[in-house]
N, C-alpha and C positions, 0 to 999 in steps of 0.2 A: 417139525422139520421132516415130514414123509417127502422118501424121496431124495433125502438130501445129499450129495455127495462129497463124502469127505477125503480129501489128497492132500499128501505131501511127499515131495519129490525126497527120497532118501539116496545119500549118495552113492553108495558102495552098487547101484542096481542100473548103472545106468547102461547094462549090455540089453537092457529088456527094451529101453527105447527109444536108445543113441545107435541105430545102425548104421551100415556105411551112408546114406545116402537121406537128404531130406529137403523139403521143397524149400525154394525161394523165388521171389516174385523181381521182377523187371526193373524195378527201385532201388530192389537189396543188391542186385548185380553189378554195379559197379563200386561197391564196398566190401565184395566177397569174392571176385571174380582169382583175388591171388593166394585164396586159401583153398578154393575145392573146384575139379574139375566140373563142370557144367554142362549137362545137356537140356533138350526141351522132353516133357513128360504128358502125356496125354492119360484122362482116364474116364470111362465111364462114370457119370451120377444116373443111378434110378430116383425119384422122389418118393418119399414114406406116402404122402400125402397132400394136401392141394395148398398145406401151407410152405412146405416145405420145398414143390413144383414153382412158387412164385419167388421162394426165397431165392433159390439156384441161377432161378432164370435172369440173375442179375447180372455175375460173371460166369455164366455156361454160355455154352451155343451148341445148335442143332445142327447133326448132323443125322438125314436118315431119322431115323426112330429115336434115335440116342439123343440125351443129354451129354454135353463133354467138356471139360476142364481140362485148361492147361496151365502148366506151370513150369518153370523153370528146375533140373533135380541137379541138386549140387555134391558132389561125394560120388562113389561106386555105393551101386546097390550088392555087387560079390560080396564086400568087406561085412564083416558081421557087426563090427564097430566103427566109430564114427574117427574118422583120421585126424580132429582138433580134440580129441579125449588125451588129458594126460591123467593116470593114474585116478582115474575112473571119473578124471571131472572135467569138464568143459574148461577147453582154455581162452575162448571169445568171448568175454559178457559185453552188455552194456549194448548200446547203438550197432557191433559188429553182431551178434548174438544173432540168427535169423528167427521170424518171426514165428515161424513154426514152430521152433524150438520153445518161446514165451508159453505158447500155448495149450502145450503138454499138460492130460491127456486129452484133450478135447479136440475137436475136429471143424476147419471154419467152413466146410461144404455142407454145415447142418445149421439152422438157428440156433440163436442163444436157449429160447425156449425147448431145446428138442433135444439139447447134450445128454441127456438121461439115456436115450437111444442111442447113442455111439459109445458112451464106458459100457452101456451093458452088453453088448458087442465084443469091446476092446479087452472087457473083462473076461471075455470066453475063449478071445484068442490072442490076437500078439500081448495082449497085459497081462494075463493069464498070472505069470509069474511075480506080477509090480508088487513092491511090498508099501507102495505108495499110499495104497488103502487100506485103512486100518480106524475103528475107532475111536483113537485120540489124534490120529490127521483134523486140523480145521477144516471147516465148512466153506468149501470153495462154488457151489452151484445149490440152489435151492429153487428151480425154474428158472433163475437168474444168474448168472455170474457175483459174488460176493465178492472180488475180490478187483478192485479198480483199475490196478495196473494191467491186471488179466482180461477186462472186459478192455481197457485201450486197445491194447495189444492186438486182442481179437478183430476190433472191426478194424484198424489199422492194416491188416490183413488182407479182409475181406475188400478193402475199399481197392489197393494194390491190384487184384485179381480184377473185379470191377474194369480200371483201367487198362490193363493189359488184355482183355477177352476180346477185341475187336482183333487184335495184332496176333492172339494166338490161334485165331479162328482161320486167318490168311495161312499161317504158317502152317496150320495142321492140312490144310488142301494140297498142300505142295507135296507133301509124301502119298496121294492117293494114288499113283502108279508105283507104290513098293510094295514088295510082297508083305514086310510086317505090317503095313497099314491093314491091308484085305483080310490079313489073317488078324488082326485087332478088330475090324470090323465083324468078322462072322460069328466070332465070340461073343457069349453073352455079358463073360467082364472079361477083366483083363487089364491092360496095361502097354501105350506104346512109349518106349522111350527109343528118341531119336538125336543124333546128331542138329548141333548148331552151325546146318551148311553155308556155305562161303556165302550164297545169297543174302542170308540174314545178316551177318558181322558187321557191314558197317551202319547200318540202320539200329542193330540192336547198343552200338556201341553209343551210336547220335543220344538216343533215347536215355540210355542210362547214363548219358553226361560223363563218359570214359574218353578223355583227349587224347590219352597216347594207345593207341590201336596196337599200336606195337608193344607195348607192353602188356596189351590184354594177348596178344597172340603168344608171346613170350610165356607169360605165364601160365595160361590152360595150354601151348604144348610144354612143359616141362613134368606139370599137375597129370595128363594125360600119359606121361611115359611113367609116372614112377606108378600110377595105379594101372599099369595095363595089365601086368599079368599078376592073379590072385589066385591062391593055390594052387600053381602050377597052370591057371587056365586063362588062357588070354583071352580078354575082352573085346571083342570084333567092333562093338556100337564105337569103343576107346580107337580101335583101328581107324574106324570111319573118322572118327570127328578127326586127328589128326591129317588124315587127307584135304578133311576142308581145308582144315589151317593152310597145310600146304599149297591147297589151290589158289587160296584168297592171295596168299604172301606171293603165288606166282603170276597170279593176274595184276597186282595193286604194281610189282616193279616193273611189267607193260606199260602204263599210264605215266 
């Protein structure tokens, strides 16, 4: 078993990889939308290699030089921990539980073949501290995913991303007259996290099979005030999206 990586999630540690903030996909958003505030998340992919360049190139898209994914980021990234953590354990399993979450620590922007390269990464930084690893942890990846419900999970994932890269590829054009777009742009990485503006809401809402619009507004502005300010520092992007809301709610009672 060279190579082989062995994990198991221990519970007491979940501040190493429950932060405020963690992706969900176009699917998962109308079964999540009343637990965690939601914005859209862009990020650069470089590819390791020309297996790993075809993998991507399934749900990426080009922008410029760049490879880019988008995804959906549900939580604050201020918060250190994750806002559904009760006493250090996850309170959504099952079908609510988002998929990213299943898939800890592994990453679905790499192949199944390539996870080797992202623990030993993960290992050097944000997992640094995971006591997930450890020699009597089971053998969850051996070039392969060993673990069935882990390897669903994963492409179930991947295929979500797949679907939604056409729509997020629309959506990330729409900011290229903001300054954090240009300033994401010049960067070599980085990170743009954006407001879900009034434009998108009811298209995003068709999609994700959410009938009462008004309870999705309802709910991310209420989710949006209680996370706005975080240690004493209020979160501007939280300012912005709330303005949508309120645009969208003042254009829709026009009509």
């Amino acid at each position: 078993m060279r190579g082989a990586i062995k994990f198991q999630c221990i519970l007491d540690c979940s501040n190493v990889c429950c932060g405020g903030a963690t992706i969900i996909t176009l699917k998962e958003l109308g079964k999540l939308y009343r637990f965690f505030p939601i914005t859209l998340g862009f990020s650069k992919i470089y590819p390791l290699n020309s297996i790993h360049r075809k993998y991507i190139e399934d749900f990426s898209f080009r922008y410029k030089s760049f490879y880019i994914i988008g995804d959906f980021i549900a939580g604050n990234r201020l918060n250190k921990k994750c806002r559904l953590l009760k006493n250090y354990l996850c309170s959504i399993h099952g079908s609510l539980k988002p998929l990213q979450c299943h898939i800890i620590p592994f990453s679905v922007t790499f192949p199944e073949a390539l996870q080797n390269f992202v623990i030993a990464e993960r290992r050097r930084t944000a997992f640094k501290e995971c006591k997930g690893f450890n020699e009597s942890s089971p053998v969850i990846w051996n070039g392969e995913f060993t673990d069935e419900k882990l390897r669903e999970k994963f492409y179930i994932l991947r295929n979500n991303l797949i679907e939604q890269r056409d729509m997020m590829n629309r959506f990330f054009l729409k900011f290229e007259n903001h300054i954090a777009f240009r300033k994401f742009i010049d960067k070599e990485s980085g990170f743009l996290e954006v407001p879900i503006v009034e434009d998108f809401i009811d298209e995003l809402c068709e999609i994700a099979l959410i009938d009462d619009i008004g309870d999705f507004l309802k709910s991310q502005r209420s989710l949006f005030i209680k996370e706005l300010t975080v240690g004493g520092i209020k979160n501007s992007l939280f300012v912005d999206a709330l303005n949508a809301i309120d645009r969208f709610k003042s254009l829709i009672s026009k009509i």
